[in-house]
Each structure stands twice: as C-alpha cells, then as structure tokens.
C-alpha positions in Angstrom: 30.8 -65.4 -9.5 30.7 -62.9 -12.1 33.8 -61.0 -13.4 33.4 -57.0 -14.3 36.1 -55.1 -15.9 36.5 -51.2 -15.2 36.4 -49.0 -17.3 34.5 -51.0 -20.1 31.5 -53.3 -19.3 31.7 -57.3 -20.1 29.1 -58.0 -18.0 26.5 -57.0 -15.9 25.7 -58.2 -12.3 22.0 -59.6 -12.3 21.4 -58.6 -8.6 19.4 -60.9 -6.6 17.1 -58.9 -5.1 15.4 -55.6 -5.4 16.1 -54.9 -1.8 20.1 -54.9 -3.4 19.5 -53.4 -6.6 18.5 -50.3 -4.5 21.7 -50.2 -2.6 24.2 -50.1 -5.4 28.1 -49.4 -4.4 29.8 -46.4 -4.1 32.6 -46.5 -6.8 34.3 -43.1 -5.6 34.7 -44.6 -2.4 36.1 -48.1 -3.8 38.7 -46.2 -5.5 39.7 -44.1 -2.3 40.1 -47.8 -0.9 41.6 -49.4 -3.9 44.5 -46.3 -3.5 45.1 -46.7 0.1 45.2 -49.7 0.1 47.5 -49.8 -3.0 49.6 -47.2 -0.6 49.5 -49.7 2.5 51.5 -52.6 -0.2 54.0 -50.3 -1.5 55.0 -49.0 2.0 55.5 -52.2 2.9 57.4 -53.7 0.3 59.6 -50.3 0.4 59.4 -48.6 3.4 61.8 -45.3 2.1 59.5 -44.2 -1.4 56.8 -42.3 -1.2 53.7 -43.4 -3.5 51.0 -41.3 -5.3 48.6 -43.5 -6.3 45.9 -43.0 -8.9 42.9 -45.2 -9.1 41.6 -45.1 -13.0 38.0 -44.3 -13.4 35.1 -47.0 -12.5 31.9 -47.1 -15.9 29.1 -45.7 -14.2 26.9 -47.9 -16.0 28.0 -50.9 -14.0 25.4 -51.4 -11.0 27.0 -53.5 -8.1 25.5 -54.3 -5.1 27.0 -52.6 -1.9 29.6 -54.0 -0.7 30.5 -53.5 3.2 33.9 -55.3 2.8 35.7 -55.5 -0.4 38.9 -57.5 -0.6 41.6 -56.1 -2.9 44.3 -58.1 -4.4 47.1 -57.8 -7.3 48.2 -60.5 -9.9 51.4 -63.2 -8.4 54.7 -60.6 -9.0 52.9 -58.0 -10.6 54.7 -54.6 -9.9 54.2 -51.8 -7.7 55.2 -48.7 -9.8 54.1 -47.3 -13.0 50.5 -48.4 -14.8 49.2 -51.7 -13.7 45.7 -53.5 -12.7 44.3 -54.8 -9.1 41.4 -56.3 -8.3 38.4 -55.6 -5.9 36.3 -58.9 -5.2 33.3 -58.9 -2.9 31.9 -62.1 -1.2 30.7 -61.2 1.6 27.5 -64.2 1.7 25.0 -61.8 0.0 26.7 -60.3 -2.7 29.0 -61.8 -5.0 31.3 -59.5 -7.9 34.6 -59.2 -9.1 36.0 -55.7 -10.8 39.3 -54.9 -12.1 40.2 -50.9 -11.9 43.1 -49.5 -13.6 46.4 -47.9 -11.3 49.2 -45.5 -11.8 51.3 -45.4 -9.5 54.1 -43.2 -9.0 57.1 -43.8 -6.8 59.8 -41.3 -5.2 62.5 -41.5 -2.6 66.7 -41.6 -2.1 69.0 -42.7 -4.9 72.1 -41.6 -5.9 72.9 -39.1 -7.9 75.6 -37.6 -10.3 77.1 -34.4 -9.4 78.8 -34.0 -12.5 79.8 -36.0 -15.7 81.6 -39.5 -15.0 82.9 -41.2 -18.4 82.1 -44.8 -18.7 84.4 -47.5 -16.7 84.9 -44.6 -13.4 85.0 -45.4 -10.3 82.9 -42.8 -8.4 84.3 -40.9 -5.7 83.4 -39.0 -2.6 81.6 -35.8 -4.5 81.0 -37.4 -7.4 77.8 -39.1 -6.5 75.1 -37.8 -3.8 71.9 -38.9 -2.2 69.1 -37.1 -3.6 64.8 -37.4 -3.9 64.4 -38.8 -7.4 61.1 -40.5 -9.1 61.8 -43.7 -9.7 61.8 -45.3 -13.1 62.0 -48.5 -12.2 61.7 -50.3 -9.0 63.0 -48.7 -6.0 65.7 -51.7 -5.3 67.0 -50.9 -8.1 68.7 -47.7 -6.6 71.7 -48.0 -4.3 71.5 -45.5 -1.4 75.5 -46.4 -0.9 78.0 -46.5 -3.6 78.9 -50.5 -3.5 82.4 -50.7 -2.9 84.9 -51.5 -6.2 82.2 -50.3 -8.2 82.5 -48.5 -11.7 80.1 -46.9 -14.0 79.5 -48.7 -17.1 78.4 -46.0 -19.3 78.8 -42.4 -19.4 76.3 -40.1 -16.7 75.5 -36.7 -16.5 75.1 -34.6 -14.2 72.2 -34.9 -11.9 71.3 -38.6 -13.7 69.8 -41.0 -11.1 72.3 -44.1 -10.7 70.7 -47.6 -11.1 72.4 -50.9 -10.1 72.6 -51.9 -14.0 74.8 -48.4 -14.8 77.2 -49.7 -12.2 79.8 -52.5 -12.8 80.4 -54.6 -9.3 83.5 -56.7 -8.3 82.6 -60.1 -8.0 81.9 -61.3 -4.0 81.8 -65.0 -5.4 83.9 -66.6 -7.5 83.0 -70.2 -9.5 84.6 -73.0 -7.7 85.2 -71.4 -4.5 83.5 -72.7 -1.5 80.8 -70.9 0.3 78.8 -70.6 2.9 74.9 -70.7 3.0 72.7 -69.3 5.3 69.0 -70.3 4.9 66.8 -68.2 7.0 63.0 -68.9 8.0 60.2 -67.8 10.5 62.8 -68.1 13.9 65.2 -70.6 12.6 68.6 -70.5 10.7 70.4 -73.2 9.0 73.7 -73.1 7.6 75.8 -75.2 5.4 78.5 -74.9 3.5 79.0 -76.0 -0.5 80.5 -74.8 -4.0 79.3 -71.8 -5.9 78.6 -72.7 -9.7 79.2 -69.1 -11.1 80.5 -65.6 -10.6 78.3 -63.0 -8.9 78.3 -59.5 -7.7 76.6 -58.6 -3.9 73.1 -58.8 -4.6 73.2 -61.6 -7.6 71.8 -64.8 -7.7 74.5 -67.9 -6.7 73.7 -71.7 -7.9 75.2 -73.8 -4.9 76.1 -77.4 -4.8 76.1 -79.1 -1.4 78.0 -81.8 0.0 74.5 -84.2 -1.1 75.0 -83.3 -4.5 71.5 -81.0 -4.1 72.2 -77.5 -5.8 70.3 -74.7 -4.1 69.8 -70.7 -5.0 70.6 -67.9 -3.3 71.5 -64.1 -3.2 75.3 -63.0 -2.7 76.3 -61.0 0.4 79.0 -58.0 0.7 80.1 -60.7 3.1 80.6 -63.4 0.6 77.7 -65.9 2.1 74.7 -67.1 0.3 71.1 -66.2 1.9 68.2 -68.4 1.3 64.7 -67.8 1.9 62.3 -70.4 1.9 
C-alpha cells in the first residue's frame, strides 16, 4: 500500500490499469466526506458544540483511482478542535491508497461566563457567572455548564471571559487515606468494591485506589465522593 500526503506529493500511485487511471477520484467530494464525517466524531464525543469543519486543500497533481468507499480515520487520542490531520485509506480489493488531508476545526457551544470582574481566590455567585455560546479554545469538557459547588476562581476574570475548569479552584471530594468506594462500569455490568484513596482530588480528578488485594486501580472522582472506572 502506498502512502500519499495532501497537500505536497511523496509519492505517486502507479495505477494498475488503464481502465483505473481513467477513473481518477474526486478530491472535492473526499473532502465533503472527510468534513462530515469529521462532524459525525465531534458530535459524538460532544453532543452540546457545534463544529465547523474545514477540510485543507487536496495537490491536484496526485491521480488516485476512484474510490467507491473510503474509510476515514484519526491518530489514537488525537483531538477534535483546532488544526489537526485525518486520514482517508481506500482498499476496497481493486484499489489500494492512503492520503492524509489537513483539518481545522472549530468548536462552539455553552460555558460559563463572567458577567463582571471577579478578583482572584472568589467564590462566584448567582449573577456573577452565566451560560453563554462561546468558541471554544480548548476542549469542550473543559467548560463547566454549572458552577461546581465550593468553587473559587484562581486568578482574576473579566467580564464576559469564558470560565475553564483550570481558572477555578475545587474543594477536594476525596481525601488521602480515606476509604472509598469504587464503581467499575462495563457493557451491562457493574462492580463495586471498596478500598483507600492514595491522594487528594477534586470531582472530576483522577484517584489512585488501593484494594483490600493490595491491587491499586484508577479512577475519576464523583461530586458524590465514589470512584468510577471504565474498562
């Protein structure tokens, strides 16, 4: 299989037959696919933002054989907002490529909001803060749609400035020492267990837990003080 990269050539794609090399693929309508496709990901990984996705231009020069099928696929953790790569590979028992096409992809949806200046160490307040469209700058988990209770700002906001979880400073749900209660949830089953936290941590955080086997296991803090685990 041979690997092309968009927009500059590293290789060509011999085709394998003249009957192919007439039928060469469309490249404005592999980017209209790469997009929604693109679109389909983000909306399920979060279901709230809105996306507008742009697919970067394709060399013209390259001549690929039509492909009825193409299969689109990202690199393990890469992100979903902001400038990134994706793949389109076609193998479809004919015809055999690989391209990689430049993305920029642009998030929106609800975060919280200043409605005034808070000074640094506040605790925010009904009025101080409001849900409001914003463009996210980072990724969209990163923006509480509810003010976390105990919470304080950490630095000083103006007005109108989007609040992400790192401006905020959280009371601790979990406490070193303390035992705890894990839940570990699969595909229709759920286990739970109980053990000792190894470390502080703030709803949302990561918690090392050791068990009553002496096994230490991760997971995410609560509101409610347990530990979720996901296989």
């Amino acid at each position: 299989m041979k690997v092309l990269f968009a927009p500059f050539l590293i290789s060509i794609l011999l085709l394998s037959s003249p009957a192919l090399a007439a039928q060469r693929q469309d490249f404005q309508a592999l980017r209209a696919q790469a997009a929604i496709w693109l679109e389909g990901q983000i909306g399920e990984a979060h279901p709230d933002a809105r996306a507008r996705v742009t697919i970067g231009p394709i060399d013209a020069r390259l001549h690929l054989a039509h492909c009825a099928g193409p299969r689109f696929f990202l690199a393990t953790n890469a992100r979903l907002w902001g400038r990134g790569s994706l793949g389109a590979v076609c193998a479809d028992g004919t015809t055999e490529w690989t391209l990689y096409m430049t993305f920029d992809s642009r998030l929106s949806g609800p975060a919280l909001v200043a409605t005034r200046p808070l000074p640094a160490r506040h605790p925010p307040r009904a009025g101080d803060v409001e849900l409001r469209e914003v463009e996210y700058l980072q990724s969209p988990d990163r923006y509480p749609r509810e003010l976390p209770a105990g919470a304080r700002v950490t630095r000083p906001l103006a007005a109108g400035q989007a609040i992400d979880i790192g401006m905020l400073a959280l009371p601790n749900v979990i406490r070193s020492g303390n035992r705890v209660v894990v839940v570990a949830r699969g595909d229709g089953f759920d286990v739970t267990q109980e053990g000792v936290a190894m470390n502080n941590a703030a709803a949302g955080e990561r918690v090392r837990v050791k068990t009553a086997s002496g096994r230490v296991i991760q997971g995410i803090a609560g509101a409610d003080g347990r530990i979720e685990v996901r296989p």
